[in-house]
N, C-alpha and C positions, 0 to 999 in steps of 0.2 A: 504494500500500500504506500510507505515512505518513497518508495521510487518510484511508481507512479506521479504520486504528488511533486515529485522532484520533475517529472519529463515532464506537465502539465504548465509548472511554474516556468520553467526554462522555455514552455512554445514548441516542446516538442512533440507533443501529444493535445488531443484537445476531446473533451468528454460529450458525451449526448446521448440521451438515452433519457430513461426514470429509473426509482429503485427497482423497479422490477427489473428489469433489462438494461443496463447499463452497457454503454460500445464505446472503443477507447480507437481512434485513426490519425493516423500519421497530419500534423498539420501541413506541408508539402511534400510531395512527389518524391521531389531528390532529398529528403532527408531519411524517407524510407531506402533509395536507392543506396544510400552512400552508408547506412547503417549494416544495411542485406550486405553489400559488396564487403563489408568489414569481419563477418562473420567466418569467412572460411567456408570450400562446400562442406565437408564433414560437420560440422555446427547446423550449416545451414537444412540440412539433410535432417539431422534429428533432429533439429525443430519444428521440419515441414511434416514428417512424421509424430511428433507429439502433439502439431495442432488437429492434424487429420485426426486422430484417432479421440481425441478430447470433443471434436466437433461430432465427430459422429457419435458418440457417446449420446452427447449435447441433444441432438436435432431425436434421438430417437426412432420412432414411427415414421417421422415426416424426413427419412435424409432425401429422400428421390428429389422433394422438393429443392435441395440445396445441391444435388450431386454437381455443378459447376463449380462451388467451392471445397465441396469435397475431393472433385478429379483434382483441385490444381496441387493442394495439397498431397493426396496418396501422388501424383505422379511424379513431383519436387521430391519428395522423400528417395527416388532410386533405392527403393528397398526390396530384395527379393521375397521377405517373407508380406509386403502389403503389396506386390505386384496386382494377386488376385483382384483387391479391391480399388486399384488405381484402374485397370482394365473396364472395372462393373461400374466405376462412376461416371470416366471417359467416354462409358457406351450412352449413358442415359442423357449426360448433358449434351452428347452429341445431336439425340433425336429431341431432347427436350428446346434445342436450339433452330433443331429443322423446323418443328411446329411455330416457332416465330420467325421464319423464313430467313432465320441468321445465316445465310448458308456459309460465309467463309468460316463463321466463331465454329460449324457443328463440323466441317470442313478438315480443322485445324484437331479438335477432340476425337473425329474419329479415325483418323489416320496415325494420331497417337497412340490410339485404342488398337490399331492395327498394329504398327508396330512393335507394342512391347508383345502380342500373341507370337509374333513371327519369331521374338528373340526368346521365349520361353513357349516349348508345346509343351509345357507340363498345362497349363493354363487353360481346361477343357469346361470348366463351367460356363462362361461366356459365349457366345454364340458365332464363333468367327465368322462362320459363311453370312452371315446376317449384317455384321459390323461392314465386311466384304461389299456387299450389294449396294449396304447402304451411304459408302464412302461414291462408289461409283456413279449412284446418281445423284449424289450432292455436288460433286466434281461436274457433274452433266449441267445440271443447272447453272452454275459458276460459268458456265462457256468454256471451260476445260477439259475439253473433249478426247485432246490425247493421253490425258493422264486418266481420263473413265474407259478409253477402248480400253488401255492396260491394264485397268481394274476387272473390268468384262471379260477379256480374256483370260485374266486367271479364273475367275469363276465359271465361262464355260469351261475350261479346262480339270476343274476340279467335277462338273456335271458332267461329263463325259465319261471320266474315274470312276464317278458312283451308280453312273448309268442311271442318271436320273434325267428323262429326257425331255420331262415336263418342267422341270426348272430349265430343260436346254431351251426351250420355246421363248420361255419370258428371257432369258437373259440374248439370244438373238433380236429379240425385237427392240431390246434396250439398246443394242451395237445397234440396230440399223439405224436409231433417233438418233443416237450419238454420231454416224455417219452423214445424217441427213440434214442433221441444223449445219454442220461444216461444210453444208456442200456439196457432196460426196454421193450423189443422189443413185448411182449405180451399185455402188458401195450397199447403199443402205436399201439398194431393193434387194440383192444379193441374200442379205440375213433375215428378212421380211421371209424372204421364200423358202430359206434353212428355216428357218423358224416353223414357216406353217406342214414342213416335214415330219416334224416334231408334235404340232399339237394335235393331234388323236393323246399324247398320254400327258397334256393339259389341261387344266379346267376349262368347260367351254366362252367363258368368257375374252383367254386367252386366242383363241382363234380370232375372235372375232377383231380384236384390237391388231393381231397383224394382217389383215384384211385391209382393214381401214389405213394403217400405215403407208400397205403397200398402195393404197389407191392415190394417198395424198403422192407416195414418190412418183408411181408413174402418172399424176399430175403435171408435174414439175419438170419430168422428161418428156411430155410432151405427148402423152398416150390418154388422150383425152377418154375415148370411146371404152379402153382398159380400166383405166380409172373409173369411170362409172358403173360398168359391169364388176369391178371388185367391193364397192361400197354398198353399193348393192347386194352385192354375196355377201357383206358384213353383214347386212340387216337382217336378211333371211339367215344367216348361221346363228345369229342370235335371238332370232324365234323360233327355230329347229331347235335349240339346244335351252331354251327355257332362262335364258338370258335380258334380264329384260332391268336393267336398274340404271340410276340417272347418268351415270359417270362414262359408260358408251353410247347411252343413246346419244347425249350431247355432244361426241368425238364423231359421230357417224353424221348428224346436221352438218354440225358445221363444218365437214368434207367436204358433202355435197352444196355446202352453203359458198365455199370458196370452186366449187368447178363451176356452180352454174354462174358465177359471178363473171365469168371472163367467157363462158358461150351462149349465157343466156338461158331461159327468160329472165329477168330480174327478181320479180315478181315470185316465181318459183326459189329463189337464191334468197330473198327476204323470208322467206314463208319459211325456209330450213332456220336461218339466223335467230329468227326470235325460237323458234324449237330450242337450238341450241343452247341457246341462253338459258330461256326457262330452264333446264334440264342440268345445266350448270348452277345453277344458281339451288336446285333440289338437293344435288350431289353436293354442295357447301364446296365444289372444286372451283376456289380463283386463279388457276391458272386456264382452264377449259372454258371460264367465263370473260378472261381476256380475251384468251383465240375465237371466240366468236365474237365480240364484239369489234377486235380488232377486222377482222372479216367484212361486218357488217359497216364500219366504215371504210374499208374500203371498195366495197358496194355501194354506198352512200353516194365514195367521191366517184367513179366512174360512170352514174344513173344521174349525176348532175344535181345533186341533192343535199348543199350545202351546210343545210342548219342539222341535217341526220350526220354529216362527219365530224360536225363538232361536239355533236352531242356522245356519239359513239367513242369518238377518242379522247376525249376526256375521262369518261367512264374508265378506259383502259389503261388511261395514266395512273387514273385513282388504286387500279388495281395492282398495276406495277409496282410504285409504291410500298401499298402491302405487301407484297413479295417482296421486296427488296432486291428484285433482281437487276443486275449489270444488263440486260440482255434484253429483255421485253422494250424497254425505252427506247434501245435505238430502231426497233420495227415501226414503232407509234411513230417519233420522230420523222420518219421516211414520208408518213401519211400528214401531217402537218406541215412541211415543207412544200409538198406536191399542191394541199390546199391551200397555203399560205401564197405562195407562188400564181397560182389560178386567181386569186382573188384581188393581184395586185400587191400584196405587202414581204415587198420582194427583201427587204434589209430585215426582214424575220425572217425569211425562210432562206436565207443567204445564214444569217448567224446560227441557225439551228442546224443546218446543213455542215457547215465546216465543222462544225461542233464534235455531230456525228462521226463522220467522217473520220476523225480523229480519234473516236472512242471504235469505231469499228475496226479501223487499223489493228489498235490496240487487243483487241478480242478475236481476231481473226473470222471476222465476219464477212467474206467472199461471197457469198451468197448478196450480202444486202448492197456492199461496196458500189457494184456497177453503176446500181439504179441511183444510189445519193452521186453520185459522180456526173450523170447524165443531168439529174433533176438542177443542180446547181448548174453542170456547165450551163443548159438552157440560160438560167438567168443571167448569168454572163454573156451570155450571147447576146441576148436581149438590150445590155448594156454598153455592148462597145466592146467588151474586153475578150475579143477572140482570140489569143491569144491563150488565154487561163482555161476559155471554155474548150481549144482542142487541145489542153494537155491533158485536160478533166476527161474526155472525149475518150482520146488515145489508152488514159487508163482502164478507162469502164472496157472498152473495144478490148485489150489486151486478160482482161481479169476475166474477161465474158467468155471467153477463147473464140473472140471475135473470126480472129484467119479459118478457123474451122469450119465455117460455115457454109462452104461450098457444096456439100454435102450434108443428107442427115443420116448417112450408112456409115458405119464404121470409125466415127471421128471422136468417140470416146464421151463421157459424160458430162462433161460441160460444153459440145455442141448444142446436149439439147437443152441446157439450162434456158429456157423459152425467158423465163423472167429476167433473166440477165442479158439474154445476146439479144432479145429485138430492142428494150431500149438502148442500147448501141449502137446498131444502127438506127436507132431515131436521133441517137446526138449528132452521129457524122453527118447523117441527110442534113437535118437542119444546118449543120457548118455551112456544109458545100453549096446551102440555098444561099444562106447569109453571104454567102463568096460572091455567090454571080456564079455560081456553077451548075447551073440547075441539070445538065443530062447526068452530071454523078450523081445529083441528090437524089437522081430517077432511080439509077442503076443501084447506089447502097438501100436506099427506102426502097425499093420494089425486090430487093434480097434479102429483107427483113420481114417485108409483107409473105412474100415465099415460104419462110419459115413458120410465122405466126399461122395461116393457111393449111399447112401440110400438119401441123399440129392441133386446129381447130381451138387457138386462143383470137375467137374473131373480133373479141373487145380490145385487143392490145392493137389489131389493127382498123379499128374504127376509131378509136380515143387519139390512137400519134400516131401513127405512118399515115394513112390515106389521106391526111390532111397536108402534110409537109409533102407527098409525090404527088398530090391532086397540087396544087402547088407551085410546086416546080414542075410540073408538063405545063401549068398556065405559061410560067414563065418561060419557056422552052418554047412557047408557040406551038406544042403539041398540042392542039385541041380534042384531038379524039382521045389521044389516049386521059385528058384530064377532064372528059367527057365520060369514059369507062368507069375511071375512081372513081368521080361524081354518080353516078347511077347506083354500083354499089355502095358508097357511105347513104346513099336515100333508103336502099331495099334492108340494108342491114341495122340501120337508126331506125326504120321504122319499124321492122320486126320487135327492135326491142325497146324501144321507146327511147332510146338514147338521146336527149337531149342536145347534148354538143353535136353528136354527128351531123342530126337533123342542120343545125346551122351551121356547120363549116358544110354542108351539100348545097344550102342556099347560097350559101356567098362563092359557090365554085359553079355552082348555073349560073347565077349570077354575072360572074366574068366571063364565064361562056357567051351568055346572051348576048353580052354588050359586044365582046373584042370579036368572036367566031360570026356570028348571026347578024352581026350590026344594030343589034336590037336595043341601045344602052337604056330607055324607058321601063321593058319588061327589067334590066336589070338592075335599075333603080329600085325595084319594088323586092327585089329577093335579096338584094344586098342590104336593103333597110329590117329586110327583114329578119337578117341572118345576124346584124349590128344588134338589134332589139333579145333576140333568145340569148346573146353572149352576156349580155349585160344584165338578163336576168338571173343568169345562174348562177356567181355572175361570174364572166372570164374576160374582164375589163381589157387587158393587154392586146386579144386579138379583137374585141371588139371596135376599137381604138383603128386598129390597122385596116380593118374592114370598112368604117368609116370615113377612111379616106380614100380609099376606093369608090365610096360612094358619094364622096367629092366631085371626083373625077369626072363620072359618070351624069351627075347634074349640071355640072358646068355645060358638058356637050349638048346638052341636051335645053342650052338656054338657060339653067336658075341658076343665076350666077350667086345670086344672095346667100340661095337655101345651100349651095358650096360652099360658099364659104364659113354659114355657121355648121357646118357638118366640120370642117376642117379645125374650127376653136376646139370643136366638143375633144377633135380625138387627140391636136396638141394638149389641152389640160390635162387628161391623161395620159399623156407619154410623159408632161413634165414631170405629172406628179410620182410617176414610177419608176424615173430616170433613163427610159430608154432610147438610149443615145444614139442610134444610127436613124430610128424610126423619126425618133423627134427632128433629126436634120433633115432628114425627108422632107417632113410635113412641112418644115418651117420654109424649106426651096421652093414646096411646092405653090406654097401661100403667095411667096413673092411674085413667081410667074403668074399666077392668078389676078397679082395687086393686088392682096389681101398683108395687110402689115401685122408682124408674128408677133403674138405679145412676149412678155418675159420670158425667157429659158425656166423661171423656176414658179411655180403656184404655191401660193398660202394655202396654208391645212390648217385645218380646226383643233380642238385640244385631243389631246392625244394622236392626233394624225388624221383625224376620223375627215370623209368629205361633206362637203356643202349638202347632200341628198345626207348622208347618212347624220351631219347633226338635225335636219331638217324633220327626220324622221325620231329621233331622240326626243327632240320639243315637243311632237305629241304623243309620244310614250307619256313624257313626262305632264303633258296635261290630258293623260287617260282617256288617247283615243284607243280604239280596236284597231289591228290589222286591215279589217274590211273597209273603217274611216278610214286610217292615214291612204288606201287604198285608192279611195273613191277621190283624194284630194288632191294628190301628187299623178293621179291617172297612172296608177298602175297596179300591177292585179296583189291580190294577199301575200301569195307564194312570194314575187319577189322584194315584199317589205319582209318577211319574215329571212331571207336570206342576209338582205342588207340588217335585220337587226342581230343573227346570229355571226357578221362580220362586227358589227359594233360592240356587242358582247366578249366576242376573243380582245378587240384590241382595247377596250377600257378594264381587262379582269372582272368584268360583272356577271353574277350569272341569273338574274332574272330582271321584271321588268319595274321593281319595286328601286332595286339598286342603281339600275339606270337613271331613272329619275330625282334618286338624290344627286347622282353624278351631274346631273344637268341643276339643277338649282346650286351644288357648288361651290361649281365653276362658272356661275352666270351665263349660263348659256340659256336662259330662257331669251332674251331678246336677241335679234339678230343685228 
């Protein structure tokens, strides 16, 4: 007690607790350090040993509850007669740390727990094979994929030994995830299909999850038709075998929720999403309830559906988060970039981009790399800095295994990495446009469209290729052939209701009518039209560019005025979004016109926000409805609820209650 009192007085120690429970802690860090380091390990050793065994004394009933400070102790001790209990603590704070998604703390405990087994087989009470699996897919989770195949493989190696071929099953379908998130999408059919060799002497749950596996890989490769017919055999193996609980059905949705998302119907690909949801969300599984929502907006963002991908990926932030994983953020991130970027708020989706990029380097994320490489160069492209955008280009092309793509026979598993190599060639076409090069931009975008086609992802080629080659054949003075893309982006938008397609097909009849046909009147009406559906959705940038098109095209046609206020509308927005070759266009073109160009830069409202969208805040904030602010601004519900789920990302607000204090303020009620 005297020396107590003595480390108290001196500040070395400092007391809290009550009589009951009194707790005595070091007053700083390094005065613990520099005491510990004074001790000697032999000292330090029986001490860590005398406090382990006092503590467990201590706790009782309840040690499970404390086994973190029990492992640190029994395992500081290096004693071989508390090995046993330094192993039993190790294992529980391991899983007791999975359950709060600590994955590197449970990470670190059980790989501990692993090796003092490996240094002592006397050590049979503990459960190696278990400690084993479970190191493996906590390493999986961490995005440490080569240290979990090695963990895998000893495990199937040891399943093989015991002839246990129903644990061979589950532990193949864990290599092929492990192959599959890296990348490796051959790889990880390979063990999908070892796997389903195996499962007759698996539970039949097991079947059915390498089913579904296998359906997502050959997804990915590009075996559309394969893929469905195997998710389907997941569904039916799992009513065959009496299979029926929340945790597959929602793995089985939202499979089919991500194929039909890229062939269509939409409609159909939603109707699985919320399945999947619901059904994740019964199974209490927040990883399963990410992947479907993550799904779902990215369904959202390809269906033209603004206020549904902010809604969705926020959700899936919330849930990463709770996970705490390294690895879900930079997939969300991808999908906030791509909207950010569509919506015009290009220095957000620039910062979050590089951001990524940097964190997926770091995690060896080849799969996601291409697309953040592409989505960014675009922006740069858009800006002047060509330059950045074909280094960005050149990497995505190279990581994508772009040169392989001459073929889809025999050219190895990242040929058909569909999701990597046709944005690739969507960055070089678009370079090649931006050059003045338009018969490459034909030749790379129509070797990409090849691809997308022969694999039936026909949203990948309605969303970005047939826009950029519809495009450049205009620009080419091909008119049929930019007459042929034009008919298919109509038949394919309309099947599936695709928004964007539908208006990049009008704005490419459009320039048909006027430059092929002579018509530039009927092209007046489909270029205004095509200007109107962009700005709904809203995809400001090209709508901007389309509008001066439809400059062009009024001028000839005698309305010199109504050109030139089409030409302000699309310089304010080029100003405001910085896009530097387009806005030197515009401003040339003006001059030729004799229209005199206002400022290179436009004032923005508080937070960035524009003239329409504080417009529509003021009567948020004097409690109008969607269908008022609708009737007043003449324009329909759908796109004030767009422009408010843009206002909502960029003020941090998220209802219509917060909004309105945001607007009284900052004084924005008067204009």
């Amino acid at each position: 007690i005297a020396a107590l009192d003595e480390l108290i007085a001196q500040r070395v120690l400092h007391e809290t607790g009550d009589m009951d429970s009194i707790r005595y802690d070091f007053t700083h860090p390094l005065l613990q350090q520099v005491l510990y380091s004074e001790l000697g390990q032999a000292k330090a050793r029986r001490l860590h040993a005398m406090i382990a065994e006092a503590l467990e004394s201590l706790y009782g009933g309840s040690v499970m509850a404390h086994a973190d400070e029990l492992a640190l102790h029994f395992a500081r001790s290096h004693s071989d007669t508390l090995a046993r209990k330094a192993v039993r603590y190790l294992y529980a704070a391991g899983r007791a740390a999975l359950e709060k998604y600590a994955n590197r703390e449970a990470a670190n405990y059980l790989a501990a727990a692993l090796d003092r087994l490996d240094r002592d087989a006397t050590i049979v009470e503990v459960p190696r094979e278990e400690i084993l699996l479970t190191l493996a897919r906590t390493r999986q989770r961490l995005g440490e994929y080569d240290e979990a195949m090695t963990l895998w493989q000893s495990a199937r190696d040891n399943a093989v030994v015991r002839g246990e071929r129903g644990a061979l099953a589950d532990i193949e379908h864990r290599m092929g995830l492990a192959c599959y998130w890296s990348g490796k999408y051959a790889d990880a059919l390979s063990h999908y299909e070892f796997g389903l060799a195996e499962a007759d002497f698996a539970v039949p749950a097991t079947r059915v999850r390498l089913r579904l596996a296998k359906g997502i890989a050959l997804q990915d490769l590009g075996r559309l038709e394969e893929a469905q017919a195997e998710v389907e055999s997941a569904l039916s193996s799992a009513a065959a075998g009496g299979v029926d609980n929340d945790t597959l059905l929602s793995r089985a949705h939202r499979a089919l929720l991500l194929l039909y998302t890229w062939t269509g119907p939409f409609e159909t690909a939603r109707t699985h999403g919320v399945e999947a949801v619901a059904h994740a969300e019964a199974a209490g599984q927040h990883m399963l309830e990410w992947t479907a929502h993550w799904g779902l907006a990215l369904l959202a963002g390809v269906s033209g559906d603004a206020e549904e991908v902010v809604k969705h990926i926020k959700r899936s932030d919330e849930l990463a988060d709770q996970m705490q994983s390294p690895l879900l953020p930079l997939w969300s991130a991808e999908i906030w970039v791509q909207y950010l970027s569509g919506i015009g708020d290009w220095d957000a989706a620039l910062s979050i981009a590089e951001r990524t990029i940097i964190q997926a380097k770091s995690l060896n994320q080849r799969v996601l790399l291409p697309r953040l490489y592409v989505w960014a160069g675009l922006i740069y492209l858009w800006r002047g800095a060509e330059e950045k955008a074909k280094e960005y280009f050149d990497l995505a092309w190279k990581i994508a295994g772009g040169e392989k793509t001459g073929s889809l026979e025999g050219v190895g598993e990242r040929a058909l990495d569909v999701p990597s190599i046709v944005p690739a060639h969507l960055g070089l076409a678009s370079y090649y446009l931006a050059k003045g090069d338009p018969e490459e931009a034909v030749r790379v975008g129509e070797a990409g469209l090849a691809i997308a086609d022969r694999t039936g992802y026909v949203v990948w080629s309605l969303q970005w290729l047939l826009p950029v080659v519809g495009e450049a054949a205009l620009l080419a003075r091909d008119f049929d052939r930019a007459a042929r893309h034009s008919a298919r982006m109509r038949r394919d938008a309309g099947r599936l209701k695709h928004r964007l397609g539908l208006a990049y097909a009008d704005a490419c009849d459009g320039l048909i009518a006027w430059f092929r046909d002579g018509d530039p009147r009927r092209g007046i009406d489909l270029l205004r039209s095509a200007a109107e559906q962009l700005e709904a959705i809203p995809f400001p940038p090209q709508a901007a560019r389309v509008r001066r098109k439809l400059a062009g095209a009024l001028v000839e046609t005698g309305q010199r005025e109504e050109g030139a206020r089409e030409l302000r509308k699309a310089h304010d927005v080029l100003a405001r979004l910085g896009a530097a070759e387009e806005l030197t266009g515009t401003r040339e073109e003006m001059r030729e016109r004799g229209v005199r160009p206002p400022p290179k830069t436009v004032a923005t409202g508080a937070a960035g926000l524009t003239g329409r969208e504080i417009e529509i805040a003021r009567m948020v904030a004097g409690r109008k409805s969607n269908k008022e602010i609708g009737g007043t601004l003449q324009i329909s519900s759908r796109t004030v609820s767009t422009h408010l789920s843009n206002i909502f990302v960029k003020l941090s607000v998220s209802s219509r209650g917060e909004l309105a204090d945001f607007v009284r303020q900052n004084d924005l009620l008067e204009g």
